[in-house]
Each structure stands twice: as C-alpha cells, then as structure tokens.
C-alpha positions as CSV (number, residue, x, y, z in Angstrom):
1,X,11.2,110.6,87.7
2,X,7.8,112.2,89.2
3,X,5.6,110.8,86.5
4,X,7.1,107.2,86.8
5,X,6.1,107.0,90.3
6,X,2.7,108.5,89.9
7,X,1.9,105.5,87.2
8,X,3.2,102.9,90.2
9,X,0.7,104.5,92.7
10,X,-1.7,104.5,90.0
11,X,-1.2,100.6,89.6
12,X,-1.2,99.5,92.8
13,X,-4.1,101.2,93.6
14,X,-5.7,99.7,90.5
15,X,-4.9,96.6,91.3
16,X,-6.0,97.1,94.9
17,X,-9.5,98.1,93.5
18,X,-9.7,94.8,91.1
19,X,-8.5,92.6,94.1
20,X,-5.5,91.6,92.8
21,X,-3.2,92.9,96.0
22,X,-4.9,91.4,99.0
23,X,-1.8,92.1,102.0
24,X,-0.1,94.5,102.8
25,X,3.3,92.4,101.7
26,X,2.4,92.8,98.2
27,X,2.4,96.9,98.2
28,X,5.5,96.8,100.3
29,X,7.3,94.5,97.6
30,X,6.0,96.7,94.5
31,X,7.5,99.3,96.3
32,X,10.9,97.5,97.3
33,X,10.7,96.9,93.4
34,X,9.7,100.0,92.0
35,X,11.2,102.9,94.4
36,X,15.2,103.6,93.3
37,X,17.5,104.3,96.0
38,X,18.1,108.1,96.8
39,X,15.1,109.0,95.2
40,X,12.2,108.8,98.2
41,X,11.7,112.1,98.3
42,X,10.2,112.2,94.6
43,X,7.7,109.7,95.6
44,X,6.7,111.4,98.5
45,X,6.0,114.2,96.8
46,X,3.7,112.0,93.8
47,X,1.9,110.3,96.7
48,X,1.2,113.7,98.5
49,X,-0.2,114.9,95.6
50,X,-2.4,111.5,94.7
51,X,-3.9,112.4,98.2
52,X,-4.6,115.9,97.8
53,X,-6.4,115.6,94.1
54,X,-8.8,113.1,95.8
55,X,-9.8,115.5,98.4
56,X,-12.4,117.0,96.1
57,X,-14.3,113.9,95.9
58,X,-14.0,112.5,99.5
59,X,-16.7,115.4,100.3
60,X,-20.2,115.0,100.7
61,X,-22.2,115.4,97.9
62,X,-25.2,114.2,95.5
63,X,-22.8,111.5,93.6
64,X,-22.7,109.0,96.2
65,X,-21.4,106.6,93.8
66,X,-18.2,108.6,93.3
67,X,-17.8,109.6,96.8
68,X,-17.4,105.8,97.6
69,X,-15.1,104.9,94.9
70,X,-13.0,108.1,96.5
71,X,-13.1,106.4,99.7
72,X,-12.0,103.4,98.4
73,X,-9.2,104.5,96.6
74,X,-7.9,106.5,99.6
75,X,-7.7,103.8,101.9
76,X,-5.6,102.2,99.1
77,X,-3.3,105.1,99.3
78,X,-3.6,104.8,102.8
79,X,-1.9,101.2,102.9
80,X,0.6,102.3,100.1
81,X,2.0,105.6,102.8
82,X,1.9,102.9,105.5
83,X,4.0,100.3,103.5
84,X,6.2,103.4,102.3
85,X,6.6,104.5,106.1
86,X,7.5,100.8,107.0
87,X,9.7,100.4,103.6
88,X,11.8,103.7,104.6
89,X,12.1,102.6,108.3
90,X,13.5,99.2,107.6
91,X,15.8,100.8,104.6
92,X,17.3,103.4,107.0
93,X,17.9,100.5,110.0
94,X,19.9,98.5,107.0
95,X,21.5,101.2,105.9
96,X,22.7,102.1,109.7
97,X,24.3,98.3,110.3
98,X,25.8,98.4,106.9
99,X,27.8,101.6,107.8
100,X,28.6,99.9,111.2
101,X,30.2,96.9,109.7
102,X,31.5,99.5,107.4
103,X,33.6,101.1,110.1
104,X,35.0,98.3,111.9
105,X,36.1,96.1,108.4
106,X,37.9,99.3,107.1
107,X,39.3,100.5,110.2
108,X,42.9,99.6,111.1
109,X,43.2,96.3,113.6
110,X,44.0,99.1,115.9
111,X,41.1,100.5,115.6
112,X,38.6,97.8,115.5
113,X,38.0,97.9,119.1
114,X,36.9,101.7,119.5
115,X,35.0,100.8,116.5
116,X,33.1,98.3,118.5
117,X,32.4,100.1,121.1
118,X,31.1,103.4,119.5
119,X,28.8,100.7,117.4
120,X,27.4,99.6,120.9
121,X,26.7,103.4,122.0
122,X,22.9,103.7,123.5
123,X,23.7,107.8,122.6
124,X,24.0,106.7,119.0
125,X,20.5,108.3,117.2
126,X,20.0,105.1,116.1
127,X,21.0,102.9,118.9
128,X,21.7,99.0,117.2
129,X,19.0,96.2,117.9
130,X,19.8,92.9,119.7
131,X,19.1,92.0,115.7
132,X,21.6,94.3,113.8
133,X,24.2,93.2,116.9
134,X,23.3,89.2,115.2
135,X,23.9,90.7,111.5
136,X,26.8,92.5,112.5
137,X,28.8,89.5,114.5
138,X,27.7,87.2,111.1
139,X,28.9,89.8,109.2
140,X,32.7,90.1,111.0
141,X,32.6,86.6,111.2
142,X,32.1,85.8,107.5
143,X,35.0,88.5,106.6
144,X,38.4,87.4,105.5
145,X,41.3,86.3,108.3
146,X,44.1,88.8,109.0
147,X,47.5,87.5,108.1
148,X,49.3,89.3,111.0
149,X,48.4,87.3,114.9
150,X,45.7,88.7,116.6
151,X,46.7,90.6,119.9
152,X,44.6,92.5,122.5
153,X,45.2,95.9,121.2
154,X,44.8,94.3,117.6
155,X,42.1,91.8,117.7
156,X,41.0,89.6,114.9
157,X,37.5,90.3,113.7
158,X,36.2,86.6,114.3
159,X,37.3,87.7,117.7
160,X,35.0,90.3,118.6
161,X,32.3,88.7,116.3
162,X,32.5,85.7,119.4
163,X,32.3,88.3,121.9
164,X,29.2,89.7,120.5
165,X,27.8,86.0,119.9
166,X,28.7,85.3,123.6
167,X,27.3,88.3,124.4
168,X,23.6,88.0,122.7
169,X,23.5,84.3,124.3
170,X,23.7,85.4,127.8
171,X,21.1,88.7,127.0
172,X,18.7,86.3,126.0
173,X,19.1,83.9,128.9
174,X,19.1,87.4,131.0
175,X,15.8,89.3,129.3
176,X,13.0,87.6,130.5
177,X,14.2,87.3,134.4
178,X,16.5,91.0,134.7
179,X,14.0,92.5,137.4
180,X,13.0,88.5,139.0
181,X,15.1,89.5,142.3
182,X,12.9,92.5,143.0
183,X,10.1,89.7,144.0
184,X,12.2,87.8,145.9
185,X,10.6,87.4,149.1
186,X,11.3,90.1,151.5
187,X,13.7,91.5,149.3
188,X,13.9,95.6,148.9
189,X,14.6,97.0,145.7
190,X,18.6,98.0,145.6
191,X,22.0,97.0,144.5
192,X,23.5,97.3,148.2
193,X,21.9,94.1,150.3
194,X,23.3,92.7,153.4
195,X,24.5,89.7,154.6
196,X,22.7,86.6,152.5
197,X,20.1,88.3,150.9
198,X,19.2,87.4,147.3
199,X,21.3,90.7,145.0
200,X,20.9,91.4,141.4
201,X,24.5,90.3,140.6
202,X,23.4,86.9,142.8
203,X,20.4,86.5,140.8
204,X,22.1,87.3,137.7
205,X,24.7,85.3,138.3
206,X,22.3,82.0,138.9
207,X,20.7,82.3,135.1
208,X,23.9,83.0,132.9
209,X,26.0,80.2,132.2
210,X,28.7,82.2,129.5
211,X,31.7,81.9,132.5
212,X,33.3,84.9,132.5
213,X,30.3,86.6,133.0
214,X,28.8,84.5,135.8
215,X,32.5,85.3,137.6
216,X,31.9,88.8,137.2
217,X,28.5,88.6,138.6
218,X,29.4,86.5,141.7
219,X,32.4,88.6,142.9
220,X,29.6,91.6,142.3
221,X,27.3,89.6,144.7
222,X,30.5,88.7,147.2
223,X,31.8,92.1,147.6
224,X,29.8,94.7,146.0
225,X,32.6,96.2,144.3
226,X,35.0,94.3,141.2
227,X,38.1,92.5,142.7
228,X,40.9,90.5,141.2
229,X,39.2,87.1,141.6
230,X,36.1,88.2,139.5
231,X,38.5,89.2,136.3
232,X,40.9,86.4,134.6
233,X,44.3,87.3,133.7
234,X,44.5,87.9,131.5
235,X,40.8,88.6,130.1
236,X,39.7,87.5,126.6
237,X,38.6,89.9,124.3
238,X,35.2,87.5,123.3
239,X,34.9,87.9,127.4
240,X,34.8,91.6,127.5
241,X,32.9,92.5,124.4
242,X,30.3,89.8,125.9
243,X,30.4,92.1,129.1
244,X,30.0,95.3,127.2
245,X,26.7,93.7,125.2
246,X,24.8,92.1,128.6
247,X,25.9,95.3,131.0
248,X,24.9,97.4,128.8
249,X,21.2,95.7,128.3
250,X,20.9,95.3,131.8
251,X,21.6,98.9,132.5
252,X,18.9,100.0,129.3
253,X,16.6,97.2,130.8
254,X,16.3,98.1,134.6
255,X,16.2,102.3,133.8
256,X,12.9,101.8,131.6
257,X,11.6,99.6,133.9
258,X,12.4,101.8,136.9
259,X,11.3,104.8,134.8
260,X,8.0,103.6,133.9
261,X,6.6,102.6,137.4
262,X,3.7,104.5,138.3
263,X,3.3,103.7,142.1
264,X,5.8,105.5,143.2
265,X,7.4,108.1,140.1
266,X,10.3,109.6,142.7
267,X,11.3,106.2,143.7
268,X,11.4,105.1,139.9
269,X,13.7,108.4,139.2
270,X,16.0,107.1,142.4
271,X,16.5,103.8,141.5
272,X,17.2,105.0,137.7
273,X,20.0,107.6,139.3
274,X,21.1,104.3,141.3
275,X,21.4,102.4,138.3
276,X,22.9,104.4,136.1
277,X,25.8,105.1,138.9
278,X,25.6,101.6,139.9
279,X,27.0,100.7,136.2
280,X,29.7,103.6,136.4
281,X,31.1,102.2,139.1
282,X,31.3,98.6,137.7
283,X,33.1,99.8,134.4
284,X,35.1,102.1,136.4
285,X,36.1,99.9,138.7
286,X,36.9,96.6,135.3
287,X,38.7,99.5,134.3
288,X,41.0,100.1,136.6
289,X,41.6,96.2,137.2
290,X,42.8,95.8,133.1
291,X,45.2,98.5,133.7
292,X,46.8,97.0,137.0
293,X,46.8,93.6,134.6
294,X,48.8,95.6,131.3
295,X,45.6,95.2,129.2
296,X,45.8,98.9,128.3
297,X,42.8,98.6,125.1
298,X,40.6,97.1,127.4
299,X,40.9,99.4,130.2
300,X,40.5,102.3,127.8
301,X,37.2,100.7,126.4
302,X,36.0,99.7,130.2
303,X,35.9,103.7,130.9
304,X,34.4,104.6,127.3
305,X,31.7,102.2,128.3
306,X,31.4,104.3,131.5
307,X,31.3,107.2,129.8
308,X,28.3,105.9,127.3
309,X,26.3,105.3,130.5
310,X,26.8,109.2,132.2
311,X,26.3,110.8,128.9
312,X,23.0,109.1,128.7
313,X,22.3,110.0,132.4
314,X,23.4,113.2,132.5
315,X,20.9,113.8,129.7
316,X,17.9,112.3,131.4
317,X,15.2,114.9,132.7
318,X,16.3,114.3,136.7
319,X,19.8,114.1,136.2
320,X,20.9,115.7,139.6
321,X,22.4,119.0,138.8
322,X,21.6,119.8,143.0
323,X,22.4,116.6,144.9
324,X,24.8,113.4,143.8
325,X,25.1,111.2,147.0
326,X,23.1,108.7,145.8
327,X,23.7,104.8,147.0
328,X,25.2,102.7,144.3
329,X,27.3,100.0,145.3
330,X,27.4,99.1,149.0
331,X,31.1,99.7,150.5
332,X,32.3,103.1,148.8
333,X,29.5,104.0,147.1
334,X,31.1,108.2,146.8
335,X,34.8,107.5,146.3
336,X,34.2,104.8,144.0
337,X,32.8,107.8,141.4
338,X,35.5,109.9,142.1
339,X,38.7,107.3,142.2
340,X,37.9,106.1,139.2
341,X,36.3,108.4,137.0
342,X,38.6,112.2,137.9
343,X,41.9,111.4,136.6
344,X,40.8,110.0,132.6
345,X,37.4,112.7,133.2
346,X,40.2,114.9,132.3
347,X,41.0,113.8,128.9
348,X,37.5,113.9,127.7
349,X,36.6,116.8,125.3
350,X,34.7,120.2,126.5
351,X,31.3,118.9,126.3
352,X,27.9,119.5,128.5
353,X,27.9,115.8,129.6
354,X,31.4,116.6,131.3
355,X,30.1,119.7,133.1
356,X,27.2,117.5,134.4
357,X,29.3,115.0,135.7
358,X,32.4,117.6,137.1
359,X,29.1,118.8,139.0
360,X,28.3,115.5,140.3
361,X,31.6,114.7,141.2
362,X,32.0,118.2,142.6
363,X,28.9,117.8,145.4
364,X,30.4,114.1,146.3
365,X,33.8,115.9,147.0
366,X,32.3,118.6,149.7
367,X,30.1,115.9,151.1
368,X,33.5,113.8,152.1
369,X,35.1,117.5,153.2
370,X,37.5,117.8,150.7
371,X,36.3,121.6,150.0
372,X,39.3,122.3,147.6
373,X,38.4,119.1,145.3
374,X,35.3,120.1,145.6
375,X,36.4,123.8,144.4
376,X,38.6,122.7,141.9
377,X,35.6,120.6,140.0
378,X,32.8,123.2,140.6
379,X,35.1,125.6,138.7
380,X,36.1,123.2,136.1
381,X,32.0,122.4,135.5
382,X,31.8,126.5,135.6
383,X,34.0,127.0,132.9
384,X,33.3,123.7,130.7
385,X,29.5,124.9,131.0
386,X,30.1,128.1,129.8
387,X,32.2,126.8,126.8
388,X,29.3,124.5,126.2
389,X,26.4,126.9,126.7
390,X,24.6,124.9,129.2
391,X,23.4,127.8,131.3
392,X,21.6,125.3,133.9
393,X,24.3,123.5,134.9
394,X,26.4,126.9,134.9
395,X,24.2,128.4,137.4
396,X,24.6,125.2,139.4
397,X,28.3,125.5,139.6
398,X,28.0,128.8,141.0
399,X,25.8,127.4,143.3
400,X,27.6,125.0,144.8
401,X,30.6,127.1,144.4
402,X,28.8,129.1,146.5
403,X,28.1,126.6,148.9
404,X,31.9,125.2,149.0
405,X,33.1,128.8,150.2
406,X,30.7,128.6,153.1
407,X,32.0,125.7,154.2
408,X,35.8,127.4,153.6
409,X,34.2,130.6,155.4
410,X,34.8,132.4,152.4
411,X,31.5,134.5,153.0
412,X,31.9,137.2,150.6
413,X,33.0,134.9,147.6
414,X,30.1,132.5,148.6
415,X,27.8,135.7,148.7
416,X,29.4,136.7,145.3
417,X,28.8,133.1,143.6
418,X,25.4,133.1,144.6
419,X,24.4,136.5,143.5
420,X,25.4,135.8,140.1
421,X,24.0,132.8,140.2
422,X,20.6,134.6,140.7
423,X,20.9,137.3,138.6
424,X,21.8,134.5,135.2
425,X,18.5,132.2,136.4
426,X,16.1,135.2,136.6
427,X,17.7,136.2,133.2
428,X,17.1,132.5,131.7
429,X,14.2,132.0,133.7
430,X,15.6,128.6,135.0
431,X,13.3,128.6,138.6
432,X,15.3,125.7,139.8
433,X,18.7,127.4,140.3
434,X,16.7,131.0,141.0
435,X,15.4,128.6,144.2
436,X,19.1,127.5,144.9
437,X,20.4,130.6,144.7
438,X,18.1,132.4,147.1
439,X,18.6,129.6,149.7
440,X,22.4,129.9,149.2
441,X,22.3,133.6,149.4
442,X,20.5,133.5,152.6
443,X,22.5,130.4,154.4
444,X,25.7,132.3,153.7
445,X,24.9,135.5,155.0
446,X,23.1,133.6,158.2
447,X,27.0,131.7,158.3
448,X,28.7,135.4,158.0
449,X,26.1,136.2,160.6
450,X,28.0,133.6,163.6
451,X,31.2,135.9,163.3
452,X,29.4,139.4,162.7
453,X,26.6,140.0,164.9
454,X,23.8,141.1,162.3
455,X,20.8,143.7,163.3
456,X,17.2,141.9,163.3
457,X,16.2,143.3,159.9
458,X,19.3,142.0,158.4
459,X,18.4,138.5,160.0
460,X,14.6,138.7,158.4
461,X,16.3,139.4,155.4
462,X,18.2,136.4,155.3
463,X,15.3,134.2,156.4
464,X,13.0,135.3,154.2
465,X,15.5,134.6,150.9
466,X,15.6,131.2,152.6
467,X,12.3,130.8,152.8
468,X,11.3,132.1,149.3
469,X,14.1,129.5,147.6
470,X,11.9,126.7,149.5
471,X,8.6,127.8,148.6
472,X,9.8,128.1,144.7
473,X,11.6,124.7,145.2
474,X,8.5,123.4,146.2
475,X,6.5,125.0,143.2
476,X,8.4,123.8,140.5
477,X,8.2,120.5,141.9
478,X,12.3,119.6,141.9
479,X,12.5,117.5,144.9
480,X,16.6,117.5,145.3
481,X,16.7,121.2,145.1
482,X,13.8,121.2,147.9
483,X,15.7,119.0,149.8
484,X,18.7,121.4,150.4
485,X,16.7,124.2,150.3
486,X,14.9,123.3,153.0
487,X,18.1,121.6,154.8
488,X,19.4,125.4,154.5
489,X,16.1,127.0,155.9
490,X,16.5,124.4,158.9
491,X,20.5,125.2,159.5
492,X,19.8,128.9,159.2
493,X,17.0,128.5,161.9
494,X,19.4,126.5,164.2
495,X,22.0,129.3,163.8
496,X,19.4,131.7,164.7
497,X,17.8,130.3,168.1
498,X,14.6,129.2,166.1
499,X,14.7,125.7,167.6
500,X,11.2,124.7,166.6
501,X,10.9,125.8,163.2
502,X,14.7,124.5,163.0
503,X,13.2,121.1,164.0
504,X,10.2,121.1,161.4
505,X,12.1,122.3,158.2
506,X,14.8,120.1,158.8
507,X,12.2,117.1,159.1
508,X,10.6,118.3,156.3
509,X,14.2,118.1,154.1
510,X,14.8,114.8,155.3
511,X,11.7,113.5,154.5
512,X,12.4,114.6,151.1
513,X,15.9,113.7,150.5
514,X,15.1,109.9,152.1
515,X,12.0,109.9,148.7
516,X,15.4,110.7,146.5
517,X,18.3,108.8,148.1
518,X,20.4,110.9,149.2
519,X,22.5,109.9,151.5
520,X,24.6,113.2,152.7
521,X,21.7,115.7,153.0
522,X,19.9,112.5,154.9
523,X,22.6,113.0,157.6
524,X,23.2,116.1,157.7
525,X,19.2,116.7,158.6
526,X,19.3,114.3,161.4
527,X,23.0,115.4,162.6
528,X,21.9,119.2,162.7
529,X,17.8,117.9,164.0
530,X,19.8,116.5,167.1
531,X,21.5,119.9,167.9
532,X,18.1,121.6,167.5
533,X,16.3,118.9,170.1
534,X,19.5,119.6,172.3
535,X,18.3,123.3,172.1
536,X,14.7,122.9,172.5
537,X,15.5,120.4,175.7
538,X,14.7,117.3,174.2
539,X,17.4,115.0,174.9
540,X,16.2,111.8,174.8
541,X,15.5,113.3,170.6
542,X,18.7,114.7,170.4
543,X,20.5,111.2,171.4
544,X,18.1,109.3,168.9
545,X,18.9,111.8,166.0
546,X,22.4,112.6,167.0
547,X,23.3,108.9,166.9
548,X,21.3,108.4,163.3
549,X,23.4,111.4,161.9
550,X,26.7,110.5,163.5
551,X,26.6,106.7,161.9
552,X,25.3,107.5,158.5
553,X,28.1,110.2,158.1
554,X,30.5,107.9,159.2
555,X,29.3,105.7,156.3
556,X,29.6,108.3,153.5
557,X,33.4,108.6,154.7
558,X,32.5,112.2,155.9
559,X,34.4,114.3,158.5
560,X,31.3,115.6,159.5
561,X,30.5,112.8,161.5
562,X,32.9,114.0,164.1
563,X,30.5,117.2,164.7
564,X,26.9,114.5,166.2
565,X,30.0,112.2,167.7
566,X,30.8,115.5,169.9
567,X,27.4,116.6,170.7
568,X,26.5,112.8,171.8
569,X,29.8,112.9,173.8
570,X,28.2,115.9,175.8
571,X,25.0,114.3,176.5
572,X,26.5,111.1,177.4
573,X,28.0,113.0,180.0
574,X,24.6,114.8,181.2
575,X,22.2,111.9,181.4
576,X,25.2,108.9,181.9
577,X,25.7,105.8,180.8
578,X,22.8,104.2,182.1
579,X,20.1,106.5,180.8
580,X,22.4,106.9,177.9
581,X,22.2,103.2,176.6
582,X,18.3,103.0,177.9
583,X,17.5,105.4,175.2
584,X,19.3,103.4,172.6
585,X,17.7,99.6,173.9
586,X,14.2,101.8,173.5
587,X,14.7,103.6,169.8
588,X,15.9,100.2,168.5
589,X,13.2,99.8,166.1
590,X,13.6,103.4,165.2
591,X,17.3,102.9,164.7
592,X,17.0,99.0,162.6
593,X,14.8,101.1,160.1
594,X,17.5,103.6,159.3
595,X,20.8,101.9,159.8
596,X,20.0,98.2,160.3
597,X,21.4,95.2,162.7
598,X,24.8,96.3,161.9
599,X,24.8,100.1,162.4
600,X,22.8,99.8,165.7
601,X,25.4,97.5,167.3
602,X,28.4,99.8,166.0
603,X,26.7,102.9,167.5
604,X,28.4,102.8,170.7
605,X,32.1,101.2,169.1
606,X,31.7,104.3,166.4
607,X,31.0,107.0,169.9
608,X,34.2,105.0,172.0
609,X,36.4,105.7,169.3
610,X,35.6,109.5,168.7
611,X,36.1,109.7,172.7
612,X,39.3,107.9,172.3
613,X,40.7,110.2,169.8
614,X,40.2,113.4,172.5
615,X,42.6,111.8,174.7
C-alpha cells in the first residue's frame, strides 16, 4: 500500500509543478479520492519520507538550479501535509457525529434520552459543534417512526430532534448579544442584581422568542431561583432538550469570555467560579421541580446536566479546593448547592470530580455551622480522593477536616488532620496545601491555647507556622488559600492580645477574599476586625465592622452572625443609642458599598431581633 501512495504524492506534486492544481481544494479532493479509509497511517509514513529524501537538496550549494526546483517541490509537499492535516481533522469530526447518531438510533427508547445528553457533554474529547448538533437533529429527524406512542421516559426521535432544532434557533438568536447586559449602563457584572436592574436572565429573556425558554428566563430574572410558574406542567421534551442546548452555550460562552479578560485575571477566575455554580444551581434547582411534577427522566437528565457543568469546573486550573462561598444566585446562594446536589451526589461513581465537589460542598456546610455535615463530606471527599489518587484534593480534606474539629474543639484530631496533611504536601511537593496546613496547624494549637494556658515559646511557635503558611500562600500566588491563611494569622493574633497586627492581617485577608468572592471569609474578617478594634479602643471601628460582619453573616444563613450581633449589643450599651446610630448615619457610604440600600436599613431590625431573643 506504501508504494501506491508514494506514486499519488508523486502526482500531485507533478501536477503542482506543471500548474495543473492551482487551490488548495484540488489536493484535498485527490486526497479524499485517493487515501482508503483505515489506512492514514501508511501515508504518513510515504509523505514523511518524500520530505526527508528532499532534504539533501534543499541545502546550499553550487546547483542553484536544483536547489530551487527542491524548494519548489517542498512547498508542494507542504500544501499536500496541510490538506492531509485538514482531510484527517474533518474525517475524525464525521466519524465522531456518525457514532453519536449511532448511539441514540440503536439505543432502546429508553435510552434515547441519556443518549442525548451524554452526546451534549462539554467533557466529551471531542465536544459536538453547533454544526454536528444541525446534522445530528436532521439525522433523528429523517429516521423511521416508532410504532409504540412516544412518552416522556420513551420519547420519539423526531421528538428530541425538535428539541435540538428549538434549541440551535434560540443559541443563534442568543450568540451575538450573551455578554450585552454587562454594558448596560450602571450595571455591575453578576447574576444577583437588585431591585429593577437590567439581569442576565432579564436580558436573555428580551432576545429569545422559543417560549418555554423565555419563561424560564423571566422567572430567573423575578426570583433568582427556578419556581413553579417558570416550568409548564407538564414540560415538553422539545422544551427541555432546547434548555439543555442554550444553557449549556451560555454557560461555555460566558466562562471563555470571563476567562480571557486581561484587566482584571482574579475577577475573570471569580465570575467563571460564579458561573459555573450559577448553572448548578439552575439545573439543580429544574431538577428538583420535574420530580415534584412526576417527570422522573427529565429530572434525572436536569442533574446529569449539573453534573456535566461541575466535572468541567472542578477540572479548571482555580477550581476552589480552599474556599466555596462564592455568590451564585441571589436568595440562597450556599443551600441551594447543597439541597439539591447531596442526596443524588451520592449515587455518582468514585471519581476525582466527586471528591472536588464533596470538598466544596463540605466548606459551604461549616460556613452555615453544620460542623457534622461538614465532617461527614470532608471525610467522604478524604476517602473518594484516596480511591481516586487525587493527592491535592486529599490533602485538602484533611485540611478542612482539620479546620471542622476546631470549630467542634476537637484540638487534638484537628492537630492530627493537619499534621498529616503536612507531611503528604511536603512529600508531593503540593505548596498550596503545605501553606494550608501550616496555618491550620498553628490556628488549632492557638484555639487549644484559650483552654490550656501555653508558655511564650509555645505561642511563637504557633505564630510563626501561621505566619510561614501566609508567606508560602502568598508565594505561590493562590489567592483563596492566602485568604484563609491570612484570616487564621489575624484570628490567632486576636486570640493572643496582638490587636494591631490582628487588625492588619485580617484587612489584608479581606482584601483578598473580596478580589475572589467569597462571601464567608469576607465576614468572618470584618466580624473578628470589629473585636480586634474593640480591643485596640476603637469603637466607633468596631461598630462600623461589627455591623458589616454581623449582616453579611446573617446573609450566608450562618450562626455566626450571632457572635458581631453580641459584641454590637455591648457597645450599644457603652456609647448609647444616640452615639450609637450617629456612627451608623456617618459610615453610610462605607456601609451602601458593602451591603447596599437594603442591608443598611435592616442593620438595626437584624441587632433588635438578636436582643429580643436574650430576653
């Protein structure tokens, strides 16, 4: 077969010489023509080989003549490895939609569906083109009718080939215009906006005119979370595979974007995390509305499509192995994750994708103060990480495991975690959880420290573990894992007396974790700032950080607001009401550029009812 293929090379670049192929579409038909299927690799090798015999004569020399016929003819080899590249490229692409339509002809009507949506994985290596999803709806649309009714659980292939159809209309009405409501005027990039302020679902909404998805979109844009009113009962199939093509483009469509903005690379990576969550959320939440309406297949494809979107987060360079309270959807942007993703998270295979999302799920958990959830995930992501060999994100759950005993004042287990934790990223060389680790190590034994009265040495000690996880946080350049390092360094200090230097590396963290978005370590360095400016005598400080910490708590639905509420209560007492409210009337701008209209007016409300519930 060789020596066939070395007499086509040999004719098209003859004919190239004699100029009777002048495009680039000829070679790539002789080759269509002339190359049999399966056997690429032969030709490869005859081309290779062309090449290499004419490198003798490319080389300077006294026969000028003959080194410019070489050139000649390698620039005609040239365009034949391009064509070939091109050829092979397009070949593979057809040969990936033809095993799509494949699978979902030949699979059982029950089937079909799951088909589908595996076809419409981004994870696949070859994810499909807006152009194979065409070919593929033509192709299940030309295929013979079923003689059994369609149903939901067994739909009929013309079925899903309308949903696609449906589908690729509204993408293109969406494509040019996804990103339009960033420029809106005064508008602030995010899915959460207040009040009447343009939203992507709002924009969104406006543009598409397939109706099931323009329902979806403006209950999205009315409540910021999926309700009954924004899903038919029941739903057509055509409707949901239409709402599995455009969700999923506008998920692909917005990370790219977001990830390839120079200005500002952190708040690229933050948006990203908020869109990717963002989506979980919505299919979450579409899924859990099928199954309260019966439609069982649906539901079940809803959270596979939520699934497709964390696998292709959690393998994304910042995927959050050392933070996860990152603002989705406005509302319940933490229990949304965890109501609707815990219980079917469970049926999922042993995989590194489920560790990295048991993590995720695991830090929201401690952040709302449910230490044994929080427990119970970190040790499921422990063992699922081990099984998977992801040795990052098992050093991670011993981190946090770590973490979650300190909060249980389980000092010596949190000690334990930690120092293993240590021990496996020096090993592996991962500097990221080495920086964790020391800062956990040191926070715990500072916590241990409040109920056994350490000697000074022992308290160096601890700081300077603390201090050494922030300065190798900072080195490696991962900003969540300098956020809580540095939150720790500033708690520690607290602990310790250190007012000042409490005050400065708590500013410091919350600097860092307002550039990534999250929302728990935001409060928690304003909540524990205020008991430091309490210390240091700054009350008027204390107030204005105490309040900012007790609301944004209170958001994130975490007991922890209670802890600012209590401290605010005391200094209401000491400087009285008058004084009290004087410093709120003269932070107001201060307070509008953290928490807004609404969370400066509920300030006082939020501080009454803590009071009330002492009584």
């Amino acid at each position: 077969m060789a020596q066939p293929y070395q007499t086509l090379i040999d004719d098209i670049v003859a004919a190239t010489l004699k100029g009777k192929i002048q495009s680039k579409q000829q070679v790539y038909r002789m080759l269509q023509a002339g190359v049999e299927p399966g056997s690429g690799e032969l030709f490869e090798r005859a081309l290779e080989a062309t090449l290499a015999a004419l490198e003798p004569d490319l080389a300077p020399g006294d026969d000028e003549f003959k080194q410019a016929k070489a050139m000649r003819k390698q620039r005609a080899l040239l365009t034949i490895q391009g064509e070939w590249q091109r050829w092979q490229a397009d070949n593979q692409a057809t040969a990936v939609i033809t095993g799509v339509e494949a699978e979902i002809l030949n699979a059982p009507p029950a089937e079909r569906l799951s088909q589908l949506v595996a076809a419409l994985d981004p994870n696949r290596d070859r994810p499909l083109s807006r152009e194979q999803l065409v070919q593929l709806a033509r192709a299940l649309k030309q295929a013979p009718a079923d003689a059994a009714p369609a149903t939901e659980a067994e739909p009929a292939l013309g079925t899903l080939a309308d949903g696609l159809e449906q589908g690729i209309a509204a993408w293109q009405q969406l494509e040019g215009d996804v990103v339009g409501w960033i420029y809106a005027q005064g508008q602030q990039i995010g899915f959460s906006q207040p009040g009447d302020r343009p939203s992507p679902w709002q924009h969104w909404g406006r543009i598409v005119s397939q109706p099931a998805l323009k329902r979806l979109f403006e209950d999205l844009a009315l409540h910021q979370t999926v309700t009954a009113a924004g899903i038919a009962m029941p739903l057509r199939v055509a409707d949901w595979v239409a709402w599995g093509v455009v969700l999923q483009r506008l998920q692909l469509a917005l990370v790219n974007w977001f990830d390839r903005q120079p200005y500002d690379p952190q708040a690229g990576k933050r948006l990203s995390i908020a869109t990717f969550l963002t989506f979980a959320v919505v299919w979450g939440q579409i899924s859990s509305r099928l199954g309260e309406q019966g439609q069982r297949t649906l539901a079940r494809g809803s959270f596979q499509l939520a699934l497709q979107g964390l696998r292709q987060f959690a393998n994304q360079s910042y995927f959050p192995l050392y933070g996860g309270l990152f603002t989705a959807l406005s509302g319940e942007p933490l229990r949304a994750l965890l109501d609707y993703l815990d219980q079917p998270l469970q049926e999922v295979a042993n995989t590194a994708v489920k560790a990295r999302i048991l993590t995720l799920l695991g830090y929201s958990q401690r952040a709302l103060g449910n230490y044994s959830q929080a427990q119970r995930f970190h040790q499921q992501a422990l063992e699922v990480a081990r099984e998977a060999k992801d040795i990052p994100c098992e050093i991670a759950s011993l981190n946090h495991l770590s973490r979650t005993c300190v909060a249980q004042q389980d000092f010596e287990t949190a000690q334990g975690h930690s120092q293993r934790a240590l021990i496996l990223a020096r090993q592996s060389g991962d500097r990221i959880g080495q920086a964790n680790a020391l800062a956990n190590l040191g926070y715990s034994q500072v916590a241990q420290g409040q109920s056994q009265l350490l000697e000074a040495e022992q308290y160096e000690t601890v700081l300077s573990y603390l201090e050494q996880g922030l300065a190798l946080s900072e080195q490696v350049g991962d900003r969540p894992s300098q956020a809580l390092c540095a939150n720790s360094l500033g708690i520690a200090q607290l602990k310790l007396g250190q007012y000042r230097d409490a005050i400065a590396s708590l500013q410091q963290g919350l600097q860092v974790a307002q550039a990534i978005g999250d929302r728990f370590l935001m409060a928690s360095n304003f909540a524990n700032m205020a008991a430091a400016h309490q210390g240091d005598g700054n009350l008027e400080q204390a107030v204005l950080t105490g309040c900012l910490g007790m609301y944004l708590l209170h958001q994130i639905d975490s007991p922890e607001w209670r802890q600012p509420a209590a401290l605010l209560s005391i200094l209401y007492g000491q400087l009285g009401p008058d004084t009290f409210e004087s410093i709120l009337a003269d932070h107001r701008r201060q307070f509008l550029a953290v928490i807004g209209v609404d969370g400066y007016d509920f300030l006082q409300p939020l501080l009454a009812r803590y009071r009330e519930s002492l009584e």
